[in-house]
C-alpha positions in Angstrom: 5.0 -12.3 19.1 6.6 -10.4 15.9 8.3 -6.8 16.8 7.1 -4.3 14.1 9.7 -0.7 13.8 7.3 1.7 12.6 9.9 4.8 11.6 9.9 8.2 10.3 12.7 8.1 7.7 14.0 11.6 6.7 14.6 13.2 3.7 17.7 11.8 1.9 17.9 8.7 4.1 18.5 4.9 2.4 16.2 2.5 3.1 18.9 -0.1 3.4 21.6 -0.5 6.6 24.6 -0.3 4.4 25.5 2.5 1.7 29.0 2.0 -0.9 28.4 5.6 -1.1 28.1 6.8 2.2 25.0 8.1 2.3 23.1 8.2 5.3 21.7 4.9 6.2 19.1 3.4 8.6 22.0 2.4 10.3 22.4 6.2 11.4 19.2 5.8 13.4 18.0 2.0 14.1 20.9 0.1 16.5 18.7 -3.1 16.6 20.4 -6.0 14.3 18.6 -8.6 12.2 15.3 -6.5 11.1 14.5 -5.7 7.4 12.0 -3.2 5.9 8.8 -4.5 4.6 8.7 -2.8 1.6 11.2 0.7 0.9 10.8 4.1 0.6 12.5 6.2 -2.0 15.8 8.4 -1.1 14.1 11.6 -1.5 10.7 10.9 -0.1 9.9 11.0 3.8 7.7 9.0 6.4 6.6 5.6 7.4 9.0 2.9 6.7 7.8 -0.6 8.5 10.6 -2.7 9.9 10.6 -6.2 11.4 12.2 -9.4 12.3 9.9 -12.0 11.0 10.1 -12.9 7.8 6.7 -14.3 7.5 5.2 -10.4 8.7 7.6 -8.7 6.2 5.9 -10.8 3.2 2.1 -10.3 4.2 3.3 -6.3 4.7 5.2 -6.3 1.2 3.5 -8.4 -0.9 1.5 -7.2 -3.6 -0.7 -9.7 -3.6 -2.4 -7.6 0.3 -3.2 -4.8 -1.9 -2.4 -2.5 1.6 -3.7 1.2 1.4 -0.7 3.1 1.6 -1.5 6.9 2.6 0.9 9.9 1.1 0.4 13.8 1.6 2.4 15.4 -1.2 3.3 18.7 -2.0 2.9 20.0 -6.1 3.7 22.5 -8.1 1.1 24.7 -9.3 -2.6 25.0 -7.8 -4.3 21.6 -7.8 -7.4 21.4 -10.0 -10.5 18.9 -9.1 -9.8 17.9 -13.2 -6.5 16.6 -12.0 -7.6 15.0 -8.7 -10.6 13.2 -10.7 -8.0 11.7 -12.7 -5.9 10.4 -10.1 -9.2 9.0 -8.8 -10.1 7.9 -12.3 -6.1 5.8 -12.2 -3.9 7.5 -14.5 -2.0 6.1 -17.9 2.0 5.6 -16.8 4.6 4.2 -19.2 4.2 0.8 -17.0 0.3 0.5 -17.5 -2.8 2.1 -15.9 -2.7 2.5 -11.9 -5.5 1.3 -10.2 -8.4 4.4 -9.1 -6.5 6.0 -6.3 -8.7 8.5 -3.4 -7.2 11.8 -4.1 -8.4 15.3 -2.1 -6.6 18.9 -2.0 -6.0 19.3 2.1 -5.1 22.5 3.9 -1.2 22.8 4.6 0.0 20.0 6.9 0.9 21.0 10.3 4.9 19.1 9.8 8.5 20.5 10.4 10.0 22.1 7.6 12.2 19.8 5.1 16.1 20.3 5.4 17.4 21.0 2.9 13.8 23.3 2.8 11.6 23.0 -0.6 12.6 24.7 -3.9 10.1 28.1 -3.8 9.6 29.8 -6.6 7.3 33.0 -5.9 5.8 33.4 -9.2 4.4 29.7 -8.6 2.2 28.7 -6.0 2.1 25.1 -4.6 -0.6 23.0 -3.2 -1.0 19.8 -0.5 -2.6 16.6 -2.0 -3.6 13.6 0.6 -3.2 10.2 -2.0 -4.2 6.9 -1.1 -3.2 4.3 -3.4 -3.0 0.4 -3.2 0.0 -0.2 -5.3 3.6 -0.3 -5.0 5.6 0.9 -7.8 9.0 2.3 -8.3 8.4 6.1 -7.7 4.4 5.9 -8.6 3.2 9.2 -6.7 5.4 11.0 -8.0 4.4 9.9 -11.9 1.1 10.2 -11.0 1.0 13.5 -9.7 3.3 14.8 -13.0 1.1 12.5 -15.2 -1.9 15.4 -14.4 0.1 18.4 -14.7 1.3 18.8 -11.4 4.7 17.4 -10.5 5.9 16.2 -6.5 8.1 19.0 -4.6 7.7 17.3 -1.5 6.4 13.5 -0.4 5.5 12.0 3.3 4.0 8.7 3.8 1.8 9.1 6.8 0.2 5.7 6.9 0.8 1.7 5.9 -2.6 0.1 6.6 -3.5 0.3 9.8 -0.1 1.8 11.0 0.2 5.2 11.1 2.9 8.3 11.7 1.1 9.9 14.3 3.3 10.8 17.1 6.6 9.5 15.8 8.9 12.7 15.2 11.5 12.4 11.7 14.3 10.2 12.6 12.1 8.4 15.5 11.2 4.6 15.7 8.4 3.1 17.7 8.7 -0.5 18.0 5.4 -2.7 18.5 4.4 -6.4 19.3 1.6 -7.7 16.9 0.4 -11.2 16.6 0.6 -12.9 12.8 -1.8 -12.8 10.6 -2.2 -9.0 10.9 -3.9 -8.8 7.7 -5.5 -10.5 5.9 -4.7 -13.4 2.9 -6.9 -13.2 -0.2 -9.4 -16.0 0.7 -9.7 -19.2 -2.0 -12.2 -21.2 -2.3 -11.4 -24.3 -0.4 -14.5 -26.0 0.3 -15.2 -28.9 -1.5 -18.4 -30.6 -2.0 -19.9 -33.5 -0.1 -19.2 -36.9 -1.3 -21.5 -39.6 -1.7 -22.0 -42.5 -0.6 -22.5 -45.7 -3.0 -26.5 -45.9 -2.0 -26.4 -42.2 -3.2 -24.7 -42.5 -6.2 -26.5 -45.5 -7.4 -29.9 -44.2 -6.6 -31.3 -42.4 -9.4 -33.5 -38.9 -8.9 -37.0 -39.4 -9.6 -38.4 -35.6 -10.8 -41.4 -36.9 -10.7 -42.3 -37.8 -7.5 -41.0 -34.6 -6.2 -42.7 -32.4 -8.9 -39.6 -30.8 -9.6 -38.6 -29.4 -12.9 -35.3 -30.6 -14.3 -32.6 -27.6 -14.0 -29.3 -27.4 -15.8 -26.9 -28.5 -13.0 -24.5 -25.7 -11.7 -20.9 -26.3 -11.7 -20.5 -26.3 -8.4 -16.7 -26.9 -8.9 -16.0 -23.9 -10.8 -13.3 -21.4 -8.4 -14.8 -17.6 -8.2 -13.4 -15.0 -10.5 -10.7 -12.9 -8.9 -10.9 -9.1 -9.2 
């Protein structure tokens, strides 16, 4: 059995033990020794951070190669447009290449504690609440995204890693789970290999036509699938 720390990291909070800077740390809220974050979780943004002590779990969670749905409600600037949110679903040009077609919906104001420090207001702009779901991991990538189609990132939460979700775990809490490996899955490869024959088989040549069978170009039954 592998522990898995599923925490709500504040606002403003490394996602790191140790700081040259002092600036708060998960040291300031996790007192277990010798776990690591699977993946991180940007300085400024809040939510679900996944922590463990088995190496083998924090690759499958991490690796890019799992392609793990990672679910953000973020607060923008302006009134979201369904222009904008068809874009995001579309994948939107970033200086780093295209992202991959995200879901994107406007949602009604999330039922969450305020941020401290609270969100910049201005009262001449209003601001709307975007649920994202994207399979990707790069450095600050919501937040490009949503400024990519006119409507920059005020506020960010991560609510859900895969499976593993937020619900019930206040800002600054861990909840700490036992989980069996592999809990998810590996891209599959083709591993099968065809039957061998045996020397009678080999030497034994097809006659078409006793079997009234038309000859047929021969598939390449060693050829590997195309990935996506």
């Amino acid at each position: 059995m592998s522990r898995l720390f599923l925490f709500n990291k504040p606002f403003q909070v490394l996602s790191q033990f140790t700081d040259s800077e002092g600036r708060a740390t998960l040291a300031d809220f996790i007192s277990t020794s010798g776990i690591y974050p699977a993946g991180r979780l940007d300085y400024d943004s809040e939510g679900l951070l996944l922590l463990t002590d088995d190496g083998k779990l924090q690759h499958r969670i991490a690796s890019p190669d799992m392609k793990l749905p990672k679910t953000y409600v973020i607060q923008v600037e302006g009134t979201v447009t369904e222009e904008a949110l068809q874009q995001l679903r579309q994948g939107v040009e970033l200086k780093d290449g295209p992202t991959r077609p995200a879901k994107a919906r406007k949602i009604a104001p999330p039922n969450i504690a305020e941020r401290n420090p609270p969100v910049r207001k201005r009262e001449s702009i209003p601001t709307s609440w975007v649920e994202l779901i994207i399979s990707e991991g790069r450095n600050r990538q919501v937040r490009r995204m949503s400024a990519a189609v006119g409507f920059p990132t005020l506020r960010l939460i991560r609510t859900r890693i895969g499976h593993w979700s937020l619900e019930g775990i206040e800002s600054g809490e861990v909840n700490v789970l036992e989980v069996n490996l592999p809990v998810v899955n590996s891209p599959k490869k083709n591993t099968k290999k065809p039957p061998r024959k045996t020397v009678s088989q080999a030497r034994k040549p097809r006659s078409l036509a006793s079997t009234g069978e038309k000859s047929t170009k021969r598939p390449n039954i060693f050829k590997k699938p195309r990935n996506r």
